[in-house]
ZAMARGU-4260 file (C-alpha; in steps of 0.2 Angstrom, whole numbers, plus 5000, padded with zeros to 4 digits):
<rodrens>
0) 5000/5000/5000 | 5006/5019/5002 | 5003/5035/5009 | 4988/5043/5003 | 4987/5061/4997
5) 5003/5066/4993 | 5007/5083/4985 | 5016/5080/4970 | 5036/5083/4971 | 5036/5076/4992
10) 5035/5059/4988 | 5054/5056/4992 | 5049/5063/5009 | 5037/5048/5014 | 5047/5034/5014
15) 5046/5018/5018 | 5031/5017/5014 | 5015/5007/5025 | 5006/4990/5022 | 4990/4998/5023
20) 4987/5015/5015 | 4990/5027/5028 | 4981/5047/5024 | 4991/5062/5021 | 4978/5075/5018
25) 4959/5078/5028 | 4952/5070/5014 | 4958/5051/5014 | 4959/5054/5030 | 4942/5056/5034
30) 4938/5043/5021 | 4951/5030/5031 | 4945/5034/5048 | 4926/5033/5052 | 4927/5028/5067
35) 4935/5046/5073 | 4935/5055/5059 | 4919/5065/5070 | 4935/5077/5075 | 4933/5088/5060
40) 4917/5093/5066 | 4925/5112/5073 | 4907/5116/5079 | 4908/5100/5091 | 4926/5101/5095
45) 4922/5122/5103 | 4909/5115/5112 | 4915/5101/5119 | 4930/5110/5124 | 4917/5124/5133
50) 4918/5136/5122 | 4903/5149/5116 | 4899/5144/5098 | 4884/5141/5086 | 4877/5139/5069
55) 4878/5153/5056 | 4859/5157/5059 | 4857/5156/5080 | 4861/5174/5086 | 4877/5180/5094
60) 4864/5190/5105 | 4854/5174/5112 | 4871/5170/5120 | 4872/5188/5129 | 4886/5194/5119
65) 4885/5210/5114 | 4885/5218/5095 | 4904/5224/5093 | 4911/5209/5104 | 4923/5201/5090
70) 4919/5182/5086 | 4926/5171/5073 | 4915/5162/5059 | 4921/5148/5049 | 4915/5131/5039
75) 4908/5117/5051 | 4919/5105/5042 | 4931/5108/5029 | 4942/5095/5021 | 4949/5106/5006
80) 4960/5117/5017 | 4954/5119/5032 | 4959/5138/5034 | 4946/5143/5019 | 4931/5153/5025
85) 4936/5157/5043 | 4939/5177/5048 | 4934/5188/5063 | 4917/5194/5062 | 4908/5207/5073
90) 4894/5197/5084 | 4881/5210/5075 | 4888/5204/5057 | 4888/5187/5059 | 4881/5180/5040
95) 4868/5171/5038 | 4880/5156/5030 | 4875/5137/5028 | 4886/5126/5033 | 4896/5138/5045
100) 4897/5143/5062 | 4904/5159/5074 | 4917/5155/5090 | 4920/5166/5103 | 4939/5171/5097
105) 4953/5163/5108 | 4969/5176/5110 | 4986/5169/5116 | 5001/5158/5108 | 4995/5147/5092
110) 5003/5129/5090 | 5002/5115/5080 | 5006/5099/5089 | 5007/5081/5079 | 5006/5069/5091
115) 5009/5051/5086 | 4996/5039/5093 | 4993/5020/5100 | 4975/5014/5105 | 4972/5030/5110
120) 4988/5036/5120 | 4999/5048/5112 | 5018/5042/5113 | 5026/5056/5105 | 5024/5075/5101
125) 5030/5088/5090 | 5028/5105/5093 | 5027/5118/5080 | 5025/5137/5087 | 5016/5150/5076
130) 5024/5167/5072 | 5015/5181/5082 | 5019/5194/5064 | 5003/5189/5052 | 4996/5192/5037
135) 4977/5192/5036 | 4977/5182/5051 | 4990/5170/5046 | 5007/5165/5052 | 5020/5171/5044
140) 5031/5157/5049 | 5031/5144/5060 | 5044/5137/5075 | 5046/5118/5071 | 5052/5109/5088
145) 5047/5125/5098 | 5049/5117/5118 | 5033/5116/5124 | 5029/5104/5136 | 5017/5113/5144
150) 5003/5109/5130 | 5006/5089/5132 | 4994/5086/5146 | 4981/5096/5136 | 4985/5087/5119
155) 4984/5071/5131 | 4966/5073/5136 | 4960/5079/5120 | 4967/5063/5111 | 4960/5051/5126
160) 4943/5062/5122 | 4940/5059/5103 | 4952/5045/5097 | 4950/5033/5109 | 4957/5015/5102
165) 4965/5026/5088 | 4982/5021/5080 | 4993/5033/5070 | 4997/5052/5068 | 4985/5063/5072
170) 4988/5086/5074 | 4980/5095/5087 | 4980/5116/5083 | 4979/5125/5098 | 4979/5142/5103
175) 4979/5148/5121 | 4980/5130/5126 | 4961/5130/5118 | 4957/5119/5103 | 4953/5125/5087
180) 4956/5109/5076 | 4960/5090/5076 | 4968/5082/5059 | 4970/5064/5056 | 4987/5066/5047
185) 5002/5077/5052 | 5007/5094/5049 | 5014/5087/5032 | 5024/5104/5027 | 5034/5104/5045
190) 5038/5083/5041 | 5055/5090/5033 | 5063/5095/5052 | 5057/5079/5059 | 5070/5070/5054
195) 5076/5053/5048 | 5068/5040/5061 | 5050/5049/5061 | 5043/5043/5045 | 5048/5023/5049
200) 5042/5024/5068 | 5026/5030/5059 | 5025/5016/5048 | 5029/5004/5063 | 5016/5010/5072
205) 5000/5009/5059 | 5007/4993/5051 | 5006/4985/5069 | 5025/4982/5072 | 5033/4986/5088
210) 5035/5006/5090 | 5048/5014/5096 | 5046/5032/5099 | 5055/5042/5087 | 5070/5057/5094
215) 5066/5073/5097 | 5064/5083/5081 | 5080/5094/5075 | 5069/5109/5073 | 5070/5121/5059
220) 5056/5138/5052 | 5043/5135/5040 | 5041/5154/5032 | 5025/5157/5018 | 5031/5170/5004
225) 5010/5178/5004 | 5007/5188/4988 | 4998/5185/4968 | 5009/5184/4954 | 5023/5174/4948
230) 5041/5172/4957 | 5057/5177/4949 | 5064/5165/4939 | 5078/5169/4951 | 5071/5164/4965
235) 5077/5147/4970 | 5096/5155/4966 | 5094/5169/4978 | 5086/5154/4993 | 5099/5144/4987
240) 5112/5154/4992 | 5108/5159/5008 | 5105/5140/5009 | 5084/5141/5008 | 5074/5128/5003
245) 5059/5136/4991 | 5044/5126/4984 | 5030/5133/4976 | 5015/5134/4980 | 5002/5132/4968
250) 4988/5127/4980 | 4985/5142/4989 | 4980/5155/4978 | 4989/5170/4988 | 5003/5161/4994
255) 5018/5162/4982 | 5029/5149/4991 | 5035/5140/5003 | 5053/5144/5011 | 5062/5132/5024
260) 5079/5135/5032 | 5087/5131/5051 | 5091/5151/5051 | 5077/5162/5053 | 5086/5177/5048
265) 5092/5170/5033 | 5073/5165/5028 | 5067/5181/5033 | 5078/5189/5021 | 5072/5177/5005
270) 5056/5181/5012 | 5057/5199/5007 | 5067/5199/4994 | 5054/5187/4983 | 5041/5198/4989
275) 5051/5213/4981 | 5055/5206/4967 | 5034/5201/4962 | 5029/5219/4967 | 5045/5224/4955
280) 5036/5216/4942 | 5021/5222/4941
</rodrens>
């Protein structure tokens, strides 16, 4: 079998491959997984975790909160990118939009934590700190290996919440230690600074062999190059020599690239100059 959902040039990444086939993106993996796969249901998730949240169509107001109070709206379920759809709404604008719902909006430190998991135990974590400098609500980079141990025992009871009996990789987004998503799959785009052992303790553990936690992760920064246009056809030249990594990214329709590099000020710097040289362009 194989790993399931691959984007098209990270195949080297995922090997060896599994006996069964094993999901890399929400879709396989909701398809792969009904027996947990009720974890992309955000509207449950908030509520289960105490947080003030409804349907696009039941008023803020019926909650008590008042008109300007700022909430966040986004889809119920969304498998195509889970991101689409969600901004910050006033309570007094929320739409009237099928298929969505509006959360009280969590402030504090984001992460994203993969957690690899055995009948319902998590064995290992990775943690993965967001950037606090966004665009449009997005994290300009993120901190792969960020230390935070202090989020295990909440990732802990969240896993022994929704996955019980559940083998594999799973990624639990957080911010202010509150939940925000559950993913059956990883954070595939942070998989490069996991390094060597990570992928075949995976593979060990959903194909039923003895497991063996994988080392802590080397670490590294995941930076997103936002804009519209094209890249220099210089780009890769100028990464390369500052020793960044660059793939495109053709999937997200305002995101130019991806750029990855164990210097953050070396990334930073590619960061900039690719965004120059679009606006140049124009």
């Amino acid at each position: 079998m194989a790993f399931i959902g691959i984007q098209p040039g990270r195949e080297p990444l995922f090997q060896p491959a599994p006996r069964r086939p094993v999901a890399v993106n929400d879709a396989a993996a909701w398809r792969l997984n009904p027996m947990h796969r009720q974890v992309y249901d955000r509207l449950q998730l908030a509520l289960s975790a105490g947080l003030c949240a409804a349907p696009c169509g039941v008023p803020p107001a019926d909650y008590g909160l008042a008109p300007q109070t700022e909430l966040f709206v986004k889809p119920i379920i969304n498998l195509s990118g889970m991101a689409l759809g969600a901004r910050a709404v006033l309570a007094g604008e929320v739409p009237q939009e099928p298929g969505s719902f509006w959360c009280e909006r969590l402030q504090g430190e984001q992460s994203s934590s993969d957690c690899l998991v055995e009948r319902g135990e998590p064995r290992w974590f990775a943690h993965t700190r967001a950037a606090a400098e966004r665009s449009d609500a997005r994290p300009l980079y993120w901190e792969v290996g960020a230390d935070m141990p202090q989020l295990e025992p909440i990732l802990t009871g969240l896993v022994r919440q929704h996955l019980p009996g559940y083998s594999g990789l799973c990624n639990i987004e957080l911010i202010g230690g509150r939940p925000v998503e559950m993913h059956l799959r990883g954070s595939n785009g942070f998989f490069d600074f996991y390094g060597p052992e990570f992928i075949a303790a995976w593979v060990d553990l959903v194909d039923g062999r003895r497991f063996q936690p994988p080392p802590p992760i080397p670490g590294g920064f995941v930076i997103s190059v936002f804009g519209t246009g094209r890249l220099d056809a210089r780009a890769e030249q100028v990464a390369e020599a500052a020793g960044v990594s660059v793939q495109p990214d053709p999937h997200t329709h305002d995101r130019l690239a991806i750029l990855r590099t164990c210097d953050l000020d070396a990334g930073l710097r590619v960061q900039q100059a690719l965004i120059n040289a679009v606006t140049s362009s124009h």
